[in-house]
Each structure stands twice: as structure tokens, then as C-alpha cells.
C-alpha positions in Angstrom: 86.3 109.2 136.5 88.8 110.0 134.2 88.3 107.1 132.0 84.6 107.8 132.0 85.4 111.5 130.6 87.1 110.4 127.8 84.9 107.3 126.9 82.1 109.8 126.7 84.3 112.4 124.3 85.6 109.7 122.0 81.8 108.9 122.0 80.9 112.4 121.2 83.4 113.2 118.5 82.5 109.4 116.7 78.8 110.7 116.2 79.9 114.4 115.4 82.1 112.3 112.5 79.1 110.5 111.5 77.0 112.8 111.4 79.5 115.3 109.5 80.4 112.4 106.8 75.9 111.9 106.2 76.1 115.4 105.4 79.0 116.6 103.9 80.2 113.4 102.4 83.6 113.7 104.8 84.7 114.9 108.4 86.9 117.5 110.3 89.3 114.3 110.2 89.1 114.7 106.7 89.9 118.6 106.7 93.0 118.3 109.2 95.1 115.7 107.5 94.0 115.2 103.9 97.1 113.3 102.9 97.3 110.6 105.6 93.8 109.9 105.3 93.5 109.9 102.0 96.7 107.3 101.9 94.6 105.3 104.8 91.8 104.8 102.7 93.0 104.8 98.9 94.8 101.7 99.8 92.4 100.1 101.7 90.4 100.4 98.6 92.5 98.8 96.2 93.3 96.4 98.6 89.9 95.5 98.3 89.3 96.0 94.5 92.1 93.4 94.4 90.0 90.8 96.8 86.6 90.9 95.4 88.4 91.5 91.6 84.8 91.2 89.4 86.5 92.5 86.6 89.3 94.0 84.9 90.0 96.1 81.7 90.1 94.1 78.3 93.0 95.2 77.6 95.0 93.7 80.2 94.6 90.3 81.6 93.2 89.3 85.3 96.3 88.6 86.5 97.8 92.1 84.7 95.2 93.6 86.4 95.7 92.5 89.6 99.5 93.0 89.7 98.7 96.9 88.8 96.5 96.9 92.0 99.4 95.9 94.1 101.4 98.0 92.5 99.1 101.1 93.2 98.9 100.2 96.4 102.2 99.2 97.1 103.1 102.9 95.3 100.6 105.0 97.9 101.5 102.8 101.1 105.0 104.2 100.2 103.9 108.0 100.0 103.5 107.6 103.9 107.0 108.7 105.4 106.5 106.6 108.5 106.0 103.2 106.3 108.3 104.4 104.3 110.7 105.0 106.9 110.5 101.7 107.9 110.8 100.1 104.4 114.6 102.1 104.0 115.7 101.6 107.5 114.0 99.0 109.4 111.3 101.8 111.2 110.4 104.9 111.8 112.3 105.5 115.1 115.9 103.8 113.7 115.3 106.3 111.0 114.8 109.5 113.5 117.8 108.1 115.9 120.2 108.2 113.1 118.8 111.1 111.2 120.9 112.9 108.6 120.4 115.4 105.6 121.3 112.1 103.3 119.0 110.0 104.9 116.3 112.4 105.1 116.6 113.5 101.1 116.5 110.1 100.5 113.2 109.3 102.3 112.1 112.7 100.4 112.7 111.1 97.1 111.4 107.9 97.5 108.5 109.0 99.1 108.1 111.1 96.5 109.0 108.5 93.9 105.8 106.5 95.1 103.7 109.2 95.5 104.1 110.2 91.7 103.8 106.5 90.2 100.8 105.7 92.4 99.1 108.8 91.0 100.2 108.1 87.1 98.7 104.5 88.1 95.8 106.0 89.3 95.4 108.8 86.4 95.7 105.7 83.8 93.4 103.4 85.4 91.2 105.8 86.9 87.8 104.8 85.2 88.6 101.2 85.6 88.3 101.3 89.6 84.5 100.0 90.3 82.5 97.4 91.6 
């Protein structure tokens, strides 16, 4: 019964989403926790962009083009503390286990770090992300 219960509220809140993002262009999800979910999705994009590359800036070359991509991505991947976290220390709960002011200021700054160049990257090459 309980199982049932929540199969039928994950079903509801799915079609509230749906429904929200037709209309309003984003959901409640979106509203909550803009930062994680805007890292979710601005590197699934340029994940993508890299994959089904149709073109590139003539100023660079493809391969240019494609390494800036990864970089971007790379950069916002990094600007979430819990990838992060495990990038520095081997994971997120190694990281909370031996938990310092150092260690912490130092996920601070590189989080930080990334978050910065993945937003110059994204400023430069803003107008050169379509399909």
C-alpha cells in the first residue's frame, strides 16, 4: 500500500513538472535549487554540443573547439562541491569523515576556481553555443 502511495505522488508531482515547464518554461525544481540544476543541465548540454559538434567558430579550429567544450564542462562539473569533493579527496563522504577548515577552504576555492572559468568560458563563447 505504501509503495502504491508513493508511485502515485511521484506520478503526480512528474505531471505538475510538466505541466509547470509547458507553461512557465521551468519548474518548482527549478525554483528550489537553481545552482544544482542549472550545473545538471549546462553540462549535459555541452556534453552534447561536443557529440553532435555541426560547427564551430572560425576562429578556432574543430578540434579547438571541441577541447573548449570539455573544458566548460569539465569547469561547471567542478562548481558541484560533491563532484568536486570527490575529485580532491577520493568522494564526498572521505571528504566529510576527515573534515577540516583547510580542507573545506580548499574545496571553497576550487569550487570556486571552476565556477568562475566555466562562466568566462561561457561569457566568451556564449553566442557560439547552437545547433
Amino acid at each position: 500500500m505504501r509503495k502504491l502511495f508513493w508511485k502515485l505522488r511521484d506520478a503526480y508531482h512528474s505531471v505538475r513538472y510538466a505541466i509547470q515547464r509547458v507553461y512557465q518554461g521551468y519548474d518548482d525544481r527549478d525554483m528550489f535549487e537553481f545552482y544544482p540544476n542549472f550545473l545538471k543541465r549546462i553540462t549535459k548540454i555541452l556534453k552534447s554540443y561536443k557529440k553532435n559538434n555541426i560547427g564551430y567558430p572560425g576562429n578556432i579550429t574543430e578540434e579547438d573547439w571541441g577541447d573548449i567544450l570539455q573544458e566548460m564542462n569539465d569547469c561547471f562539473k567542478n562548481a558541484d562541491e560533491f563532484i568536486a569533493a570527490n575529485e580532491l579527496f577520493g568522494g564526498y563522504k572521505l571528504f566529510i569523515k576527515k573534515w577540516s577548515i583547510e580542507k573545506q577552504k580548499q574545496l571553497n576555492e576550487f569550487v570556486e576556481k571552476n565556477k568562475n572559468r566555466g562562466f568566462d568560458l561561457l561569457k566568451e563563447h556564449f553566442f557560439h553555443l547552437w545547433y
